[in-house]
BABA-558283 format. One record per atom (N, C-alpha, C, O): residue number from 1; atom name; x, y, z. Coordinates in steps of 0.02 Angstrom, whole numbers, plus 50000, padded with zeros to 5 digits. Example, Ala and Ser with C-alpha at 12.3 -4.5 7.8 and 13.67 -1.06 7.14 Angstrom:
> nr/atom/x/y/z
> 1/N/50660/49716/50390
> 1/CA/50615/49775/50390
> 1/C/50660/49835/50390
> 1/O/50712/49834/50423
> 2/N/50642/49888/50354
> 2/CA/50684/49947/50357
> 2/C/50645/50002/50394
> 2/O/50670/50057/50402
This chain:
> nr/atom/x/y/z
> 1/N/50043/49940/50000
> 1/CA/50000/50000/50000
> 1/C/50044/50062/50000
> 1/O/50090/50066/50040
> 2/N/50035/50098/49968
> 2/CA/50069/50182/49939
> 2/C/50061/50213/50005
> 2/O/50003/50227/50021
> 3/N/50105/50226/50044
> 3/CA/50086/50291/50093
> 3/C/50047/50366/50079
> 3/O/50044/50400/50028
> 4/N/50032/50371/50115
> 4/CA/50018/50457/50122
> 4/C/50072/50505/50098
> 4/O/50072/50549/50055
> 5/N/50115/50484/50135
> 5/CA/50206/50542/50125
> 5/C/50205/50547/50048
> 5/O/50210/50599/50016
> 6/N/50199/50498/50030
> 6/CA/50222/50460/49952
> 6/C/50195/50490/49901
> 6/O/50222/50518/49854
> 7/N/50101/50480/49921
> 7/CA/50062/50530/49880
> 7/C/50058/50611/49884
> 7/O/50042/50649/49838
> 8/N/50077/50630/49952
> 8/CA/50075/50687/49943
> 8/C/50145/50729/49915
> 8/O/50145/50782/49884
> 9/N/50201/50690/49936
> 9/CA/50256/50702/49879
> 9/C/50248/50718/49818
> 9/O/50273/50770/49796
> 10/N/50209/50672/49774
> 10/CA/50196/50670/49718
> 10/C/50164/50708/49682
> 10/O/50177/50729/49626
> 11/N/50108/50719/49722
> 11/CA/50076/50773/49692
> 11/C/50110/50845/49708
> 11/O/50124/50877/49657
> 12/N/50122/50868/49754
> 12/CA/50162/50920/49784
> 12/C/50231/50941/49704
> 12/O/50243/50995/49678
> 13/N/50260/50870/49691
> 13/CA/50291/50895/49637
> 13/C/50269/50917/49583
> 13/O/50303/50954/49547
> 14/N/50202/50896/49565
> 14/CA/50137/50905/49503
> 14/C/50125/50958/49518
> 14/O/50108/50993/49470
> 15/N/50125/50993/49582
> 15/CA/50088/51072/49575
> 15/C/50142/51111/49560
> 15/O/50137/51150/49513
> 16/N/50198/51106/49595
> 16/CA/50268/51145/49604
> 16/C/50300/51147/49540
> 16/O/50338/51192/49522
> 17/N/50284/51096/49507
> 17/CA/50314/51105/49434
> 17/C/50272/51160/49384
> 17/O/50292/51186/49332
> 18/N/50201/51168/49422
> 18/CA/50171/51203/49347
> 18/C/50168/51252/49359
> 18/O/50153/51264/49417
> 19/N/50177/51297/49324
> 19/CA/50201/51357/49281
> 19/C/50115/51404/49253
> 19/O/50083/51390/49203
> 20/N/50100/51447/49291
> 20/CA/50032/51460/49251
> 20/C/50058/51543/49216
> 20/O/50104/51583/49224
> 21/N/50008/51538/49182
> 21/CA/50019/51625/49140
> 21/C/49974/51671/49191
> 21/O/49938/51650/49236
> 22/N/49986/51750/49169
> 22/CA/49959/51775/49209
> 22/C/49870/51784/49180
> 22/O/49829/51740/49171
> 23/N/49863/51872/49171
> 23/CA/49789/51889/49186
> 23/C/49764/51857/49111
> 23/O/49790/51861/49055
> 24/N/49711/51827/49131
> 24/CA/49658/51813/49050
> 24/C/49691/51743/49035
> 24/O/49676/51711/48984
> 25/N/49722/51727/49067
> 25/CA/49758/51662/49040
> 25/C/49830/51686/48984
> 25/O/49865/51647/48953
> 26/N/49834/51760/48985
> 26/CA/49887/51773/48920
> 26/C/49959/51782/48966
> 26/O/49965/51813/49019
> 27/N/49999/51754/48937
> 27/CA/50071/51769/48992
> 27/C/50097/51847/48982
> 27/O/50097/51885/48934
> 28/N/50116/51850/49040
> 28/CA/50126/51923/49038
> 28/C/50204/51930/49055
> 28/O/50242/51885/49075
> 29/N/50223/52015/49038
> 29/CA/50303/52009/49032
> 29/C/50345/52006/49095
> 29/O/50336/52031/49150
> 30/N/50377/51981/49079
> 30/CA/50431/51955/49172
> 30/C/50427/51887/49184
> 30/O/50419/51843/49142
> 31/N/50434/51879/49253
> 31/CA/50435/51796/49278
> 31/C/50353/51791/49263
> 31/O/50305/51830/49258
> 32/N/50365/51715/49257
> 32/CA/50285/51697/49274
> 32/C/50234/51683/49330
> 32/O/50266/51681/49382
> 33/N/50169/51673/49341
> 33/CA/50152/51687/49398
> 33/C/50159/51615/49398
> 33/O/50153/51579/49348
> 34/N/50175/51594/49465
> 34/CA/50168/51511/49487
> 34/C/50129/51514/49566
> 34/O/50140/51547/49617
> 35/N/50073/51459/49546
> 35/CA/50051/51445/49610
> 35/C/50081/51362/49667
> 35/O/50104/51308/49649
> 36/N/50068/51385/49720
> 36/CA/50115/51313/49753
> 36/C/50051/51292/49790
> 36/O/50002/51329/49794
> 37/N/50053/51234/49814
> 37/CA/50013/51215/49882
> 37/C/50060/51160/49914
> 37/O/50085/51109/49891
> 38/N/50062/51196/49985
> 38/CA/50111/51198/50023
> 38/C/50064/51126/50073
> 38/O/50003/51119/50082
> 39/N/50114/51086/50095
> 39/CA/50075/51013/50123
> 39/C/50098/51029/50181
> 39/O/50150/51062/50179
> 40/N/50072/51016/50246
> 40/CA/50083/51023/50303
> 40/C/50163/51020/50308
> 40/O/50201/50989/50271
> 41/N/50189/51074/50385
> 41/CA/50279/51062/50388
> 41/C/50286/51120/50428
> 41/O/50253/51170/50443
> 42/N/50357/51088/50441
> 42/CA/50359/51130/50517
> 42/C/50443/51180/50500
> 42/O/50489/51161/50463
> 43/N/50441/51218/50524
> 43/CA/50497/51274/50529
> 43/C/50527/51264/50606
> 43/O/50495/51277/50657
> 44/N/50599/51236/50602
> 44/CA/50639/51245/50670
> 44/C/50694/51302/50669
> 44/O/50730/51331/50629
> 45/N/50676/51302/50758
> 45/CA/50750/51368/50774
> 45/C/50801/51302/50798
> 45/O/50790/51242/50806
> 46/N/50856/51340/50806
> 46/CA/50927/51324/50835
> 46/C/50905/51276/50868
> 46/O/50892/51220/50849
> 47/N/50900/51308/50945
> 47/CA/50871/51262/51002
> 47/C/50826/51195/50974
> 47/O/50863/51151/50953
> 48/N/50778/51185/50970
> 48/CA/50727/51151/50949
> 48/C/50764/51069/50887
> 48/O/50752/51010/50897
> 49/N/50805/51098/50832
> 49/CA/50854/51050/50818
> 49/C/50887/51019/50863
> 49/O/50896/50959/50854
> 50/N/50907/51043/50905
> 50/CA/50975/51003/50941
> 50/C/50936/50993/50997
> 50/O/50975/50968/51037
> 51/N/50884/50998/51023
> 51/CA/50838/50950/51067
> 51/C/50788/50896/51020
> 51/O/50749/50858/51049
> 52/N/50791/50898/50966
> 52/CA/50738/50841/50944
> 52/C/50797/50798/50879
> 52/O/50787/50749/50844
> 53/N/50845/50835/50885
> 53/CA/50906/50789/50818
> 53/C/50994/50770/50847
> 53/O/51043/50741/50826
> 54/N/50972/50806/50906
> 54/CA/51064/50813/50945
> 54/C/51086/50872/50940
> 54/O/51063/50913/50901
> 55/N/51119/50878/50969
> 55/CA/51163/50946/50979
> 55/C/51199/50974/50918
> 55/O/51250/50940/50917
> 56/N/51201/51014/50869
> 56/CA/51227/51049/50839
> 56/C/51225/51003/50757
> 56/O/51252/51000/50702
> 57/N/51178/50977/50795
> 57/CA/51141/50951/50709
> 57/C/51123/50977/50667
> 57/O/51101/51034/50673
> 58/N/51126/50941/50600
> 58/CA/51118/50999/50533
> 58/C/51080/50980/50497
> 58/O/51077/50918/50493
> 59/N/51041/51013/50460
> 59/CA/50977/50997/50426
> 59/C/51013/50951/50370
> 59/O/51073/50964/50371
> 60/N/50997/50904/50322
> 60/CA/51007/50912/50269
> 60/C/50963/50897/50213
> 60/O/50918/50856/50218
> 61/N/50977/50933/50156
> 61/CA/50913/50935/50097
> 61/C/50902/50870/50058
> 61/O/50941/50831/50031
> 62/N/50837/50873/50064
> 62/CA/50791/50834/50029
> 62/C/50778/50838/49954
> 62/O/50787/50794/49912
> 63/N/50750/50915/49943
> 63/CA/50741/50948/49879
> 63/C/50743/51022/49891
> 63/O/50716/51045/49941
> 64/N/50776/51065/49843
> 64/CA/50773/51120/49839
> 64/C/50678/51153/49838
> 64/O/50635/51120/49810
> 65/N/50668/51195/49860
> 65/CA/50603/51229/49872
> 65/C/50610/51287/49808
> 65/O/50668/51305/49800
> 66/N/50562/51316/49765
> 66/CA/50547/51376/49714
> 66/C/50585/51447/49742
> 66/O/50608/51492/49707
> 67/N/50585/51444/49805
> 67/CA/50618/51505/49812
> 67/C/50666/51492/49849
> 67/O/50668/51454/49897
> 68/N/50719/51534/49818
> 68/CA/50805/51541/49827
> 68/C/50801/51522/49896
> 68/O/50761/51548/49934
> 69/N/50852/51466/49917
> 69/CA/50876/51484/49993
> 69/C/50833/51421/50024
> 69/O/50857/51387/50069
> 70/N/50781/51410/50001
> 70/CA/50731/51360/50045
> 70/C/50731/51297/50022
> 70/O/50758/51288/49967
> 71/N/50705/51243/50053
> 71/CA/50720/51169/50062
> 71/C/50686/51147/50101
> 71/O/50668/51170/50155
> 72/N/50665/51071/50061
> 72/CA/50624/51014/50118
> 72/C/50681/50975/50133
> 72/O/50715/50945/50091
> 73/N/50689/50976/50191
> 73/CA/50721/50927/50230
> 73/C/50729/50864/50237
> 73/O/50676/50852/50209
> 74/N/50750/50812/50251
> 74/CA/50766/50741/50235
> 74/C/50722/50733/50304
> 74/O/50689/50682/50308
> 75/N/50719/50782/50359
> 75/CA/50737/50754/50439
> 75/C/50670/50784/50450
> 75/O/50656/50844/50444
> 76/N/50623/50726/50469
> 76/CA/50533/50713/50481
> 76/C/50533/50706/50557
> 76/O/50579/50686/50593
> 77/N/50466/50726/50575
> 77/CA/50461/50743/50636
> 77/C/50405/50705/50660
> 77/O/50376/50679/50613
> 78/N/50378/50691/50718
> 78/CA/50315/50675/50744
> 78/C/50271/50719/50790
> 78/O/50285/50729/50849
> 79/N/50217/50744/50759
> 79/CA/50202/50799/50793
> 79/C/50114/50772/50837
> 79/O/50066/50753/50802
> 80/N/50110/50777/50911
> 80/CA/50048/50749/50971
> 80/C/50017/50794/50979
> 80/O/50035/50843/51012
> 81/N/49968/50787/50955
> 81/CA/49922/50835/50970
> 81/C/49853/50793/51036
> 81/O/49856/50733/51050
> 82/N/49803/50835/51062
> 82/CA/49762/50828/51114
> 82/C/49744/50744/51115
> 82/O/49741/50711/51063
> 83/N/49731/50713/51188
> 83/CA/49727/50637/51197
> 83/C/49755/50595/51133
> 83/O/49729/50558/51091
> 84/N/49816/50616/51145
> 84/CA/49902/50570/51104
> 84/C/49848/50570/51011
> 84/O/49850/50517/50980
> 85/N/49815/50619/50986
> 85/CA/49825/50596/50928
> 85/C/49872/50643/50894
> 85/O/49871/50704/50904
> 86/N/49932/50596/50834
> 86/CA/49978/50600/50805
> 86/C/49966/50603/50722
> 86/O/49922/50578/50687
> 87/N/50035/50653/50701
> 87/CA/50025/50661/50647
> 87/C/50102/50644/50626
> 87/O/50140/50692/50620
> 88/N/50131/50560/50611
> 88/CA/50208/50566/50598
> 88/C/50216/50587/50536
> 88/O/50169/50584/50496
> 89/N/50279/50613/50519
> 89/CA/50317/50605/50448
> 89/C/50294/50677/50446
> 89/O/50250/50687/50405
> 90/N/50315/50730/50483
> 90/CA/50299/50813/50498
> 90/C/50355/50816/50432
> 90/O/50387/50765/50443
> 91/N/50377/50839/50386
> 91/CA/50432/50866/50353
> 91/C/50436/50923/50387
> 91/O/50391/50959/50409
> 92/N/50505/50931/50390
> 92/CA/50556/50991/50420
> 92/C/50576/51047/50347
> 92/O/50615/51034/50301
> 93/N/50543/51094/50356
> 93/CA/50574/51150/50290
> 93/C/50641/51202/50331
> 93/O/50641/51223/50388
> 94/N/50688/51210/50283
> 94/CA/50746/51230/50310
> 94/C/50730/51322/50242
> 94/O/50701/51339/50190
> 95/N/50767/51345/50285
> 95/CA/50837/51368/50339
> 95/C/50807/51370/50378
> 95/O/50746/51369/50366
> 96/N/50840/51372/50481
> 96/CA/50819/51385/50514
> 96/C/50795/51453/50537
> 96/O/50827/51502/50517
> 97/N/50736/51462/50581
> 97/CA/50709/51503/50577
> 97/C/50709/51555/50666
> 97/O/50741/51520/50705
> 98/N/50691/51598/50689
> 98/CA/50708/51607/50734
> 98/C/50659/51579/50802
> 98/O/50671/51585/50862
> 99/N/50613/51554/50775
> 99/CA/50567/51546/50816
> 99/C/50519/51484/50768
> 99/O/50504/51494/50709
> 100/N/50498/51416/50807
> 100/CA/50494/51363/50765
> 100/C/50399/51362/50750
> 100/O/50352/51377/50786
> 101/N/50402/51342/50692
> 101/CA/50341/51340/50688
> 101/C/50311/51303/50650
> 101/O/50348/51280/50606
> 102/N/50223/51276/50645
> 102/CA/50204/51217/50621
> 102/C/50154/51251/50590
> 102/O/50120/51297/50613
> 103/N/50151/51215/50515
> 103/CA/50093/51254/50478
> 103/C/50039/51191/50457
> 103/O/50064/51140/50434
> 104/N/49974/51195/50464
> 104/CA/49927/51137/50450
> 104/C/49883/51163/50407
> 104/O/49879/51224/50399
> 105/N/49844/51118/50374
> 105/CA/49778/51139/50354
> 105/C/49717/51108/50378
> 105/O/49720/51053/50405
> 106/N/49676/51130/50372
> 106/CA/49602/51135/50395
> 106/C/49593/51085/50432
> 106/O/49591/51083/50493
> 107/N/49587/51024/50379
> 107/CA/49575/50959/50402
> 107/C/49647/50913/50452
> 107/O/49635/50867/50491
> 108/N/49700/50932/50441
> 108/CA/49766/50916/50487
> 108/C/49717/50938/50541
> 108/O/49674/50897/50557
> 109/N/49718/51002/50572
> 109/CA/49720/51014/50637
> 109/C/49625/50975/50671
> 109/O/49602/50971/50728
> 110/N/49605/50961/50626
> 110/CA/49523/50930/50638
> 110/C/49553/50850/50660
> 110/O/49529/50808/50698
> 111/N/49591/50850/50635
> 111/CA/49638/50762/50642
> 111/C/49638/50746/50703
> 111/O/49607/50702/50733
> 112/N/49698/50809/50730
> 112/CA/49743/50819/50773
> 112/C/49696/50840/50840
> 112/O/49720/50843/50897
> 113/N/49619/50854/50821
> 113/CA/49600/50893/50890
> 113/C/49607/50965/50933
> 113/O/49592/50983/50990
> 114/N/49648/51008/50849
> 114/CA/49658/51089/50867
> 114/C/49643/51122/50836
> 114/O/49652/51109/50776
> 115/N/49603/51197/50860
> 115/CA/49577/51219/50823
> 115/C/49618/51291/50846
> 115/O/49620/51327/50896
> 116/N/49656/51290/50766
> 116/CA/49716/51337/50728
> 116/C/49679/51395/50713
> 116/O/49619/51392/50699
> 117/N/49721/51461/50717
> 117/CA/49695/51531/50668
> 117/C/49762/51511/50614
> 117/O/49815/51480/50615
> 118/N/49696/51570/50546
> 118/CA/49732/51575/50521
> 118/C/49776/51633/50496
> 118/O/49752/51686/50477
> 119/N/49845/51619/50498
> 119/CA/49887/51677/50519
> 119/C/49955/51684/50462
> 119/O/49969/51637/50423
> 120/N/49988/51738/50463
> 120/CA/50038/51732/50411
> 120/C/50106/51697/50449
> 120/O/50122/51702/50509
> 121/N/50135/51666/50402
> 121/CA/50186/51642/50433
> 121/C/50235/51694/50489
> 121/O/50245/51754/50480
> 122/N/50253/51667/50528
> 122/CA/50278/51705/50592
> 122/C/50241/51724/50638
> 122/O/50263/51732/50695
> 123/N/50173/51737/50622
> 123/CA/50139/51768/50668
> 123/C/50109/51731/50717
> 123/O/50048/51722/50713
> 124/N/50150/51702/50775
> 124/CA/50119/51650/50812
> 124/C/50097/51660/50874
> 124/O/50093/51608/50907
> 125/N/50082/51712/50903
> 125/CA/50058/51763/50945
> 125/C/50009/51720/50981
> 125/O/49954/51729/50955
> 126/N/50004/51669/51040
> 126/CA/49949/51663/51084
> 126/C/49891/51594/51023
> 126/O/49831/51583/51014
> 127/N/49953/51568/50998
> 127/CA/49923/51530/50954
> 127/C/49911/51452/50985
> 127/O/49928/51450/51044
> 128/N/49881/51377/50954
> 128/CA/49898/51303/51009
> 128/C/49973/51312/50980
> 128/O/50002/51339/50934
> 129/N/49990/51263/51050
> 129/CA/50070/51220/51053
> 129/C/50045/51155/51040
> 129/O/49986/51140/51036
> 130/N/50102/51108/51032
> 130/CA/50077/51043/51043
> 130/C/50152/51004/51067
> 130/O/50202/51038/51057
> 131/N/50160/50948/51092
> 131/CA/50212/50910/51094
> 131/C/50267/50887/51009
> 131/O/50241/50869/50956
> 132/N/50326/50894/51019
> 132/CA/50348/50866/50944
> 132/C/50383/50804/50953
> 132/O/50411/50813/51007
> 133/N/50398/50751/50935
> 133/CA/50465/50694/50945
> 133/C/50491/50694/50901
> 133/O/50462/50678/50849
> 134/N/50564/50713/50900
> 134/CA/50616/50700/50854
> 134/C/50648/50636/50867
> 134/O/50622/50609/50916
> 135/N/50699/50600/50840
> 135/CA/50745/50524/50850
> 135/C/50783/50526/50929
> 135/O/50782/50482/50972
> 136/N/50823/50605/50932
> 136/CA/50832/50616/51003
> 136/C/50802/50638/51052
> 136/O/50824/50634/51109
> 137/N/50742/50666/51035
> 137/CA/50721/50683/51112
> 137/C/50650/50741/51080
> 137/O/50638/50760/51022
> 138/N/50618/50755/51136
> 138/CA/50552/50805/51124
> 138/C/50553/50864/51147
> 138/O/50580/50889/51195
> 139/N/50509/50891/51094
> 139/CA/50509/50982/51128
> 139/C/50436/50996/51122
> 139/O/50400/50980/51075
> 140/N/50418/51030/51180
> 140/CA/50353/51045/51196
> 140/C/50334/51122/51158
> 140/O/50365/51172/51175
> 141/N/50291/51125/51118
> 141/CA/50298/51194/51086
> 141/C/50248/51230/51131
> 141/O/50202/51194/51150
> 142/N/50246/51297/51155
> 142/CA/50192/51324/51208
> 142/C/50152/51357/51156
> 142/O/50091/51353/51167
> 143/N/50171/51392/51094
> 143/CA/50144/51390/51046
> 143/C/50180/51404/50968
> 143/O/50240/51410/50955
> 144/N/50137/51406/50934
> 144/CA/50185/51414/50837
> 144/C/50133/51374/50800
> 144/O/50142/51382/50739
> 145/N/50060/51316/50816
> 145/CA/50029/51315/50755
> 145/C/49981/51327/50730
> 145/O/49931/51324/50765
> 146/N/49972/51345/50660
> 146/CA/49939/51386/50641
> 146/C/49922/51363/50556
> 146/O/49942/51309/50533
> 147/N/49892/51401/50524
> 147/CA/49852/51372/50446
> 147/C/49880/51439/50428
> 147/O/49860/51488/50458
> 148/N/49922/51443/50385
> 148/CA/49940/51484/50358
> 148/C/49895/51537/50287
> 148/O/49861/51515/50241
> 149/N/49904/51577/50296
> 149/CA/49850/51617/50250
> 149/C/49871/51627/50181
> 149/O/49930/51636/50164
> 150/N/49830/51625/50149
> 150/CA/49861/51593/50088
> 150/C/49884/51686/50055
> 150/O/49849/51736/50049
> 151/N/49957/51674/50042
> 151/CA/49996/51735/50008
> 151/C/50030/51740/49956
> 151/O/50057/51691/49931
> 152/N/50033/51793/49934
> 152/CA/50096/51791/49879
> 152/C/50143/51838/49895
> 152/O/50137/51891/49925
> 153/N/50214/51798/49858
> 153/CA/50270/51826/49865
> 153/C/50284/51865/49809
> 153/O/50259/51854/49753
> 154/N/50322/51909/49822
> 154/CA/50353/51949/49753
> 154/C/50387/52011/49767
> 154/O/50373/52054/49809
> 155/N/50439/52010/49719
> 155/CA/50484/52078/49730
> 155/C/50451/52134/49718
> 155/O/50391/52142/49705
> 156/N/50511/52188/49723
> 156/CA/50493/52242/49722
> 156/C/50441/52272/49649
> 156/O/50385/52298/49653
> 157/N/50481/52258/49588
> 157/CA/50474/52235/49499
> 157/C/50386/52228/49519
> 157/O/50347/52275/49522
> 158/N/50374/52166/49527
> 158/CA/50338/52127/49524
> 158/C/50240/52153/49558
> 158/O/50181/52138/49548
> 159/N/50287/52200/49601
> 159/CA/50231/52224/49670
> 159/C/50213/52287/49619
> 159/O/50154/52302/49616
> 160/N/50261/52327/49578
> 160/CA/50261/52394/49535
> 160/C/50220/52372/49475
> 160/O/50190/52415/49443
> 161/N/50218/52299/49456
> 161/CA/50166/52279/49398
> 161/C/50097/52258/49418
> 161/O/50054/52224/49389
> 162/N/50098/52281/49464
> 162/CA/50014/52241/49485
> 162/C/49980/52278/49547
> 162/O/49928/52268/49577
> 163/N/50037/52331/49554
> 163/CA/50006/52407/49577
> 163/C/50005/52403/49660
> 163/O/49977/52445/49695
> 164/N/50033/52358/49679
> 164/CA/50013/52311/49766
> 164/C/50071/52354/49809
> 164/O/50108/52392/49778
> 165/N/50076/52348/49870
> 165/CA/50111/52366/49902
> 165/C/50106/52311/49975
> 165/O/50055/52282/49996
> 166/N/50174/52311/50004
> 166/CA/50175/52261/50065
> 166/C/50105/52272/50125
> 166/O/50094/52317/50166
> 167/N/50069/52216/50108
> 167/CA/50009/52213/50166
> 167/C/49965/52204/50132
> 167/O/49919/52174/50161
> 168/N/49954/52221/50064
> 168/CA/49891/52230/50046
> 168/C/49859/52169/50021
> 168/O/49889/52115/50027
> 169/N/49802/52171/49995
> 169/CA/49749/52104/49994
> 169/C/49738/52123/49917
> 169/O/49721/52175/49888
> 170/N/49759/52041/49894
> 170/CA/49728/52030/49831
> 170/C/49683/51986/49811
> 170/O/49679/51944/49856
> 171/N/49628/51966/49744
> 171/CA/49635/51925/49713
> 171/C/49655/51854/49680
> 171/O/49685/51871/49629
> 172/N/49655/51796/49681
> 172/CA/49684/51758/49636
> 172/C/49608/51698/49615
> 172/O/49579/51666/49658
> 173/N/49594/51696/49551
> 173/CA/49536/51680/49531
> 173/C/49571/51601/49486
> 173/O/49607/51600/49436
> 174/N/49544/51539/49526
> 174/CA/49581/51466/49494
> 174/C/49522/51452/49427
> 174/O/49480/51410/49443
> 175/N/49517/51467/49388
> 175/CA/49475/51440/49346
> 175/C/49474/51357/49331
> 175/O/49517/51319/49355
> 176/N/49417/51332/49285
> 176/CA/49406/51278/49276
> 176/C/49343/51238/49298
> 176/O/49294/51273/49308
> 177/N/49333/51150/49309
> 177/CA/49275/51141/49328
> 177/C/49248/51160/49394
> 177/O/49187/51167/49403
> 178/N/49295/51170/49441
> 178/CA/49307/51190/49503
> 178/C/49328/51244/49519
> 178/O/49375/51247/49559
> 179/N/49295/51312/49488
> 179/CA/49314/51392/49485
> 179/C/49309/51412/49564
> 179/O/49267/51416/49608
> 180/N/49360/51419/49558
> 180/CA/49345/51465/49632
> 180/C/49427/51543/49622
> 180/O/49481/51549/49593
> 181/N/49376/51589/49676
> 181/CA/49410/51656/49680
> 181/C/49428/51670/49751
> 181/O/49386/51679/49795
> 182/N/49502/51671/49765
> 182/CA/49508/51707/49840
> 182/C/49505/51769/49846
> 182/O/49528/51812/49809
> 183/N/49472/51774/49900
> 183/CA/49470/51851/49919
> 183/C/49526/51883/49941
> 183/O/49543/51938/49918
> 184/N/49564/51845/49997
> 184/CA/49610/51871/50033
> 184/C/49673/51847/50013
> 184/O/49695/51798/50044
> 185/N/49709/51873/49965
> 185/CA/49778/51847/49952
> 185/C/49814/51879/49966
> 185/O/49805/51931/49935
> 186/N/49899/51883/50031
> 186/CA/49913/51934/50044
> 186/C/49974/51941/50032
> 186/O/50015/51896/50028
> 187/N/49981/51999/50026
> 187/CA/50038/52021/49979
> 187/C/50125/52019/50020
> 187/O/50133/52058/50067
> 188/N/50152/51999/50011
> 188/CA/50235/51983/50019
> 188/C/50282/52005/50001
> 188/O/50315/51960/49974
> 189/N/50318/52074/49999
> 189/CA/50360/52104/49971
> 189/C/50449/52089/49982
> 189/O/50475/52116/50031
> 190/N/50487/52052/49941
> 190/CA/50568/52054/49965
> 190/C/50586/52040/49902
> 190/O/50564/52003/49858
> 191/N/50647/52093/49908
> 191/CA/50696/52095/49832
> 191/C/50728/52012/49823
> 191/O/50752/51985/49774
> 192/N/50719/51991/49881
> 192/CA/50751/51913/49851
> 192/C/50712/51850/49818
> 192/O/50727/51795/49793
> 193/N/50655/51886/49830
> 193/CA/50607/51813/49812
> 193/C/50557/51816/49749
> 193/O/50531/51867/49726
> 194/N/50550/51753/49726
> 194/CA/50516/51747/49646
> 194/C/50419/51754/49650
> 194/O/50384/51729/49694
> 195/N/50402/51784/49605
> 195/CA/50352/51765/49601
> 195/C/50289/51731/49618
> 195/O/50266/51709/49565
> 196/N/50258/51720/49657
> 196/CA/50247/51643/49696
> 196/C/50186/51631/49745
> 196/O/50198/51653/49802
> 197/N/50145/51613/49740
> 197/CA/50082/51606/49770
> 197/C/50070/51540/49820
> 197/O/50077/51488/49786
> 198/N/50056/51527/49881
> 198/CA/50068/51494/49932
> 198/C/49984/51476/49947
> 198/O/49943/51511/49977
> 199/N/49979/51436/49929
> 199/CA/49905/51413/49979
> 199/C/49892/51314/50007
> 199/O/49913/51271/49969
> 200/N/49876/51305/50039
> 200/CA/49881/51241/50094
> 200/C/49837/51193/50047
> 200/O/49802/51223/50006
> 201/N/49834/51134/50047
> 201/CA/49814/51074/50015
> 201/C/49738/51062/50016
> 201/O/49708/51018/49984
> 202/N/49708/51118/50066
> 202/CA/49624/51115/50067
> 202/C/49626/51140/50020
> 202/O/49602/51110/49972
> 203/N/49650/51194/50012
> 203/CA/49628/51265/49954
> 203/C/49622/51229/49874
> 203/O/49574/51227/49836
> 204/N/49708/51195/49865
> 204/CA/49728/51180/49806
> 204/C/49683/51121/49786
> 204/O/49666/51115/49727
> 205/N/49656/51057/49853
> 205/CA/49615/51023/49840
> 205/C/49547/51024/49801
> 205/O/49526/50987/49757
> 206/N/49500/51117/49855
> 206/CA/49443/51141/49820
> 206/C/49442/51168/49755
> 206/O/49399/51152/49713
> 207/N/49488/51209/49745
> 207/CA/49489/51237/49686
> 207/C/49510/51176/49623
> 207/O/49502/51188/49563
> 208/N/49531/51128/49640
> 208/CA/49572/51074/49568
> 208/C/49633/51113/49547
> 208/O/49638/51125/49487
> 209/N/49698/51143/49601
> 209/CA/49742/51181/49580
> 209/C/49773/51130/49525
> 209/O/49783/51150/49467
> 210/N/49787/51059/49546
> 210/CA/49818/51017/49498
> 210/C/49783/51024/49437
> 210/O/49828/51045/49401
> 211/N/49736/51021/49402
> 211/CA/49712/51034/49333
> 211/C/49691/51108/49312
> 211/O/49672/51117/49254
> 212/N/49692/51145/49344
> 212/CA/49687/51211/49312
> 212/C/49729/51254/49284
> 212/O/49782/51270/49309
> 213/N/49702/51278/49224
> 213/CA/49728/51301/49168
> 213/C/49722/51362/49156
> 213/O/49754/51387/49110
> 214/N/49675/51403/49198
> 214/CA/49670/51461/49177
> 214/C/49699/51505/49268
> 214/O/49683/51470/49316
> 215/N/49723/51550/49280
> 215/CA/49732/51559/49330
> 215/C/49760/51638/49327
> 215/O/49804/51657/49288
> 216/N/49715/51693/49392
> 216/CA/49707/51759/49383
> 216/C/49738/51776/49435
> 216/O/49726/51733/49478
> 217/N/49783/51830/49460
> 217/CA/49806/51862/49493
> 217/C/49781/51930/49496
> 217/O/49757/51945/49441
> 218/N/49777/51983/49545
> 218/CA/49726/52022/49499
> 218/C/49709/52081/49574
> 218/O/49686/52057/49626
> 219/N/49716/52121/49571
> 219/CA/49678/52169/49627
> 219/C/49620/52187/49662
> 219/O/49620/52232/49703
């Protein structure tokens, strides 16, 4: 029997590979717009490695991630949530971060028995904790998880073609048999990063991100 890890690998590479055009379905000039859907995974600090992997342990990569610098990790986690139910095979996304954190979707945390906001990455403010087990040892998170809100990234270029500025709320309309339009897409501004639209495995599930062909970005 095919695991879970296995399938969601798989598909995860089917979304990450495709490439959509921008408004009207016509490609427009510059990078292209790409959408991702991001599968449950957790972000560690310093500390938090070397209590759940050993002391001065080092991540190492699995697969390079779409944007510069980032990586899925080889090194999986087990993450306990309320009366011991578990969610193993957490993938670890690297670089480390300063403060560790676990991102789920809808149905993960309905699994797990927690009920998550949803928040932009980092923002883990008074959010659930849960227990983690790494190979060496466990770290109790007091809090960090959360359903991440579905955003886009993009440079400076990129923010000047589509009129946006850091904070603001867009648009992104998935066409097909399964049309659906987000309301709240939020905007991500850094000179280092590509193009790039982030939403969790409910979203990409409802909409049919894997077969859609037509796909709007849009104010």
């Amino acid at each position: 029997m095919i695991s879970r890890d296995i399938v969601e690998s798989v598909v995860r590479d089917v979304v990450t590979r495709r490439l959509v055009s921008g408004v009207g379905g016509k490609r427009r000039s510059g990078p292209p717009l790409r959408v991702d859907s991001s599968a449950r995974h957790m972000h560690l600090c310093r500390e938090d490695v070397d209590a759940l992997f050993g002391k001065g342990y080092e991540l190492t990569e699995y697969r390079p991630l779409y944007q510069p610098g980032n990586f899925a990790a080889n090194e999986m986690v087990t993450l306990i949530g309320p009366r011991s139910r578990v969610i193993s095979n957490l993938r670890i996304l690297g670089p480390l971060r300063p403060e560790s954190q676990i991102e789920l979707a809808y149905t993960d945390a309905i699994s797990l028995g927690l009920d998550i906001p949803v928040r932009l990455s980092g923002n883990v403010k008074d959010t659930p904790g849960a227990w983690v087990m790494g190979p060496k040892g466990m770290v109790q998170l007091k809090q960090g998880i959360i359903r991440a809100a579905i955003h886009v990234h993009m440079n400076p270029e990129d923010a000047e073609f589509y009129g946006v500025k850091q904070g603001d709320l867009m648009k992104l309309r998935v066409g097909g048999d399964a049309a659906v339009t987000f309301e709240k897409v939020h905007v991500r501004i850094d000179k280092t990063v590509l193009l790039n639209v982030h939403m969790d495995t409910d979203e990409a599930n409802a909409c049919g991100l894997h077969k859609a062909k037509e796909i709007e970005l849009f104010r």
